[in-house]
TORTOR-900345 format. One line per 2 residues: number of its first residue (from 1); their letters; for each residue x, y, z of N, C-alpha, C. Coordinates in steps of 0.02 Angstrom, whole numbers, padded with zeros to 5 digits, always signed. Layout:
# residues N
NUM	A	X Y Z X Y Z X Y Z ~ ...
# end
This chain:
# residues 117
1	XX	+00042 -00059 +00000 +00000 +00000 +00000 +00044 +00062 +00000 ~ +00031 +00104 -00052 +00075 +00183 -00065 +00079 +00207 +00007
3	XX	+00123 +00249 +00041 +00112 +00304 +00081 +00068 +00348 +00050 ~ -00004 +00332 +00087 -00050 +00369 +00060 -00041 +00455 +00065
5	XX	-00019 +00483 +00135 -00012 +00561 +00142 +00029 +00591 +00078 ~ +00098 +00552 +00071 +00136 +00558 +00028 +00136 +00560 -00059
7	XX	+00075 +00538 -00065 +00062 +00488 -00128 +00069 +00535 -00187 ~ +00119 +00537 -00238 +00104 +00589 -00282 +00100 +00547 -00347
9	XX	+00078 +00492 -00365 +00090 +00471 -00433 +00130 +00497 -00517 ~ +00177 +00495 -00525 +00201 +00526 -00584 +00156 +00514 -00681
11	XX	+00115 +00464 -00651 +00084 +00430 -00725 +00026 +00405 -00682 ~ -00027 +00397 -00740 -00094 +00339 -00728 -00067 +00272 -00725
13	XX	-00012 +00280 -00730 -00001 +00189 -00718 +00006 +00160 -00643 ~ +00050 +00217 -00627 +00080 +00228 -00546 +00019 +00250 -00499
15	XX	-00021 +00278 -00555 -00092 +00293 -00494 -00137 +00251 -00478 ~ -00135 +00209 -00551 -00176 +00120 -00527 -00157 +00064 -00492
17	XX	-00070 +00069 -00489 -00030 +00032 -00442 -00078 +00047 -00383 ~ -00075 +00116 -00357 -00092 +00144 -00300 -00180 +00130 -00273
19	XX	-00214 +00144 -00329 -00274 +00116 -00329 -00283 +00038 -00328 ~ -00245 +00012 -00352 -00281 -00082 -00331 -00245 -00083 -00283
21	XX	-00181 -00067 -00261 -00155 -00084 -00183 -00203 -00077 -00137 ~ -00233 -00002 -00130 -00301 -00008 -00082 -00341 -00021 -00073
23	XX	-00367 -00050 -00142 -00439 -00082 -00161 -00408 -00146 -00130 ~ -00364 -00200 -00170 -00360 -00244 -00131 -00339 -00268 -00036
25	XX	-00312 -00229 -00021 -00289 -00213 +00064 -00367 -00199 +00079 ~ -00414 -00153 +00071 -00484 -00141 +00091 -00531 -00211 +00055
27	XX	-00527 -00229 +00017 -00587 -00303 +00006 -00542 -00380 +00011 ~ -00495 -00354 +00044 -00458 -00420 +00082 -00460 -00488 +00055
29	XX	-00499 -00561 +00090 -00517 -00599 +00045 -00558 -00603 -00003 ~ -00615 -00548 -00007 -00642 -00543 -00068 -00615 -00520 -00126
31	XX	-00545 -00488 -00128 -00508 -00472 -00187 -00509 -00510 -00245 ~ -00480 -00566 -00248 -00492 -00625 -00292 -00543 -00645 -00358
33	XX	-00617 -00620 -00306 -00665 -00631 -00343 -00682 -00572 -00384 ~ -00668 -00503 -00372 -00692 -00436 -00395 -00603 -00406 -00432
35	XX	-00563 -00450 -00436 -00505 -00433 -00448 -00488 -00398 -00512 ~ -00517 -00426 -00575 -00535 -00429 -00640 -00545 -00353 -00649
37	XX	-00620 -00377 -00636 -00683 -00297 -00662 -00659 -00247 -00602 ~ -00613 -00269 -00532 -00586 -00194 -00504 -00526 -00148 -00547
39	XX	-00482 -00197 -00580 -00437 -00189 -00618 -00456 -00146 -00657 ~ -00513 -00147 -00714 -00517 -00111 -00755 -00554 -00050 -00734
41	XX	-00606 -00050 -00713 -00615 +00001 -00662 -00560 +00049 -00657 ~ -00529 +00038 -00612 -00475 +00065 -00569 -00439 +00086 -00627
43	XX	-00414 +00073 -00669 -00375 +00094 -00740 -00424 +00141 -00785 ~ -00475 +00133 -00786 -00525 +00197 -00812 -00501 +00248 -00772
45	XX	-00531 +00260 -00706 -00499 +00316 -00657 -00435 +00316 -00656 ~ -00400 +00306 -00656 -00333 +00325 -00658 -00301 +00345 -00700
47	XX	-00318 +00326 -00769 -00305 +00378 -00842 -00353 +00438 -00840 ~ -00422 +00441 -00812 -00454 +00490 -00820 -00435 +00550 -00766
49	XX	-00399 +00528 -00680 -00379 +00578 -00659 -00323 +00594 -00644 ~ -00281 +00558 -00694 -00219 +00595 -00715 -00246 +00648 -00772
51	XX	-00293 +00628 -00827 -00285 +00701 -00873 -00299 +00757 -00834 ~ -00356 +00741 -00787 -00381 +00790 -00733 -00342 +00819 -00688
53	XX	-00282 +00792 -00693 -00237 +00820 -00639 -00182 +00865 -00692 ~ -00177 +00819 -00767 -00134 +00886 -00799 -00162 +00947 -00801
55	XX	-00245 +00944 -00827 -00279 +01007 -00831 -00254 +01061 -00794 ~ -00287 +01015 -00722 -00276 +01071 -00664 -00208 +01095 -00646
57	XX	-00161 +01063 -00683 -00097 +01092 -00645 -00080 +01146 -00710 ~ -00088 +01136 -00797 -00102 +01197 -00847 -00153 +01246 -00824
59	XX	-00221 +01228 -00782 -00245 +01277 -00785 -00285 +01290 -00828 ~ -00326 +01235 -00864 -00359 +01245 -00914 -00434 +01209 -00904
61	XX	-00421 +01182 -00813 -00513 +01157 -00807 -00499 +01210 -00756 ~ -00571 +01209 -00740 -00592 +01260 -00655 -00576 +01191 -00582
63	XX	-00571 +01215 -00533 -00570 +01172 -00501 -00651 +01134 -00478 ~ -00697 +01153 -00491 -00761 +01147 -00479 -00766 +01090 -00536
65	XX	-00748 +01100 -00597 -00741 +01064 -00657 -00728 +01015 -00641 ~ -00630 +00988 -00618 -00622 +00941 -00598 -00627 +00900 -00552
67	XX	-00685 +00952 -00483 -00718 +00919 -00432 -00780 +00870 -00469 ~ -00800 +00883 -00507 -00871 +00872 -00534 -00849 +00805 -00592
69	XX	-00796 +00807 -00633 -00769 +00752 -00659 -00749 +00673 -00616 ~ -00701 +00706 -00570 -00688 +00631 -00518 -00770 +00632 -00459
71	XX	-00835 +00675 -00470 -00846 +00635 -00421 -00885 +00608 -00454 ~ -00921 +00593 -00525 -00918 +00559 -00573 -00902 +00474 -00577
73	XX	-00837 +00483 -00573 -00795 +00443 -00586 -00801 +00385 -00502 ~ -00822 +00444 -00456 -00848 +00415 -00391 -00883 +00358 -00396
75	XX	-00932 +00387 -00434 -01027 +00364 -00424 -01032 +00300 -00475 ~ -00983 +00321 -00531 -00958 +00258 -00570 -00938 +00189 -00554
77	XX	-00893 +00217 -00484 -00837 +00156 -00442 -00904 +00116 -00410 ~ -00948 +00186 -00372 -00990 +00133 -00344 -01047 +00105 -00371
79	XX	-01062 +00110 -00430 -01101 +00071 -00466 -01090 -00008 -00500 ~ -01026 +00012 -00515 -00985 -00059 -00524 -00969 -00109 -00449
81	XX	-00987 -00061 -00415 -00957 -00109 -00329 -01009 -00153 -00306 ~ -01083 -00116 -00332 -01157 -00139 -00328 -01166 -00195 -00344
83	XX	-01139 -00206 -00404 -01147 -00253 -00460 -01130 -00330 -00419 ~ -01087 -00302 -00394 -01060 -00358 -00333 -01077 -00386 -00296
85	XX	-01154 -00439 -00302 -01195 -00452 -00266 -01166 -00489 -00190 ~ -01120 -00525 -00173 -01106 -00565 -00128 -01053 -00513 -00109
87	XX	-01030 -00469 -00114 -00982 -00420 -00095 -01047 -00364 -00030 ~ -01013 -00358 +00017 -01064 -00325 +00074 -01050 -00257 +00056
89	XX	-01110 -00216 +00048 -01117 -00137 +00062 -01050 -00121 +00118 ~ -01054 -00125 +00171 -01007 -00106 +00192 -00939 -00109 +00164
91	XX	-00921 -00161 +00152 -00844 -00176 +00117 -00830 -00141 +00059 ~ -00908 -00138 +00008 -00902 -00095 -00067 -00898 -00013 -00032
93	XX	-00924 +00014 +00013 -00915 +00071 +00043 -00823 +00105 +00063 ~ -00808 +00031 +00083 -00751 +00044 +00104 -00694 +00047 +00046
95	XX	-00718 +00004 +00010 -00674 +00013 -00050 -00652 +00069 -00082 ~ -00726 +00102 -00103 -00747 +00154 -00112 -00724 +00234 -00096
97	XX	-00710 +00215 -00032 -00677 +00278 +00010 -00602 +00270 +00000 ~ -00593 +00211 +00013 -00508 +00224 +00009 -00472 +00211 -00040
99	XX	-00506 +00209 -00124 -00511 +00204 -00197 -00497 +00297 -00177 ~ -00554 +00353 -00173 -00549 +00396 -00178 -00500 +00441 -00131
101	XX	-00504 +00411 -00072 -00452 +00455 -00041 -00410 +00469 -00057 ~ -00358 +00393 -00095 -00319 +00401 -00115 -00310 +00466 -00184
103	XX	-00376 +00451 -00225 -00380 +00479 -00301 -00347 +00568 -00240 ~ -00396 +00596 -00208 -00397 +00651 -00193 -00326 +00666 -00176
105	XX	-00288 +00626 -00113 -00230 +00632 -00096 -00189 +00639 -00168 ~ -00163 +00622 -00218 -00144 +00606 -00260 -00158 +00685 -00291
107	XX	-00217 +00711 -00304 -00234 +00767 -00331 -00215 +00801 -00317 ~ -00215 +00825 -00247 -00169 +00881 -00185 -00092 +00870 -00190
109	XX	-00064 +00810 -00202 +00016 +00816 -00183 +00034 +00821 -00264 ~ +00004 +00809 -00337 +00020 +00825 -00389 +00007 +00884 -00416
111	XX	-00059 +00931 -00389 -00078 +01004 -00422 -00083 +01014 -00366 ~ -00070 +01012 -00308 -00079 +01074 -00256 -00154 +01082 -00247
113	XX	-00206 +01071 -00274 -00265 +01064 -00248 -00321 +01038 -00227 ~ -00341 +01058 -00179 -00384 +01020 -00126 -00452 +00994 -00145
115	XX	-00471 +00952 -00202 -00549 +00941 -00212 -00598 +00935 -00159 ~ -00659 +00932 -00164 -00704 +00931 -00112 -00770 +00851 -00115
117	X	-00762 +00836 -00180 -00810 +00756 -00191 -00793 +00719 -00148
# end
C-alpha cells in the first residue's frame, strides 16, 4: 500500500498501482473474486484523473470542473461495486472511500489542490 499522505503518482499507471493496492488491502479476501472488473475500473480512473490532474496543474479546467469530473468517476466506482452481489455494502463502501481518498490525496500532492467530492 502507497504512503498514502505522501502519494504523488508521476503517471496513470503509478496511480492504478496505488489504486488496486487499496482496493485490494480494503476487500481483503474478497479481492480474488472482484479482482478482474476492479482492475479495469480502477484503470479507467486512473487515466481519467491523471488528465484531470494535468488540466488542473495547466490551468485549463476550473477546479469545480475537476471536482465534478472525479466525483463522477466516484458514483461510477460505486455502481460497479453494486454489481457485486455477494460483496457487502459495507466492504463496497469501504473500497470506495479508500479508492478515492487516495484519487484526492494524489490530486493535492500532484496540483496542489484540494478537491471537495
Amino acid at each position: 500500500m502507497p504512503a498514502n499522505a505522501n502519494f504523488a503518482p508521476k503517471s496513470a499507471e503509478e496511480l492504478l498501482e496505488g489504486l488496486l493496492s487499496v482496493a485490494a488491502a480494503t476487500a481483503k479476501g474478497q479481492w480474488t473474486a472482484i479482482r478482474d472488473e476492479m482492475t479495469y475500473q480502477l484503470r479507467f480512473i486512473a487515466q481519467k484523473t491523471a488528465k484531470v490532474m494535468a488540466e488542473l496543474a495547466a490551468k485549463t479546467i476550473t477546479v469545480k470542473t475537476a471536482d465534478l469530473r472525479l466525483h463522477l468517476l466516484e458514483l461510477n466506482l460505486n455502481s460497479a461495486l453494486a454489481e457485486f452481489e455477494f460483496l457487502l455494502y459495507v466492504a463496497a463502501q469501504k473500497i470506495l472511500t479508500a479508492v478515492f481518498n487516495l484519487v484526492k490525496t494524489a490530486v493535492k500532492n500532484v496540483t496542489g489542490v484540494g478537491l471537495l467530492f
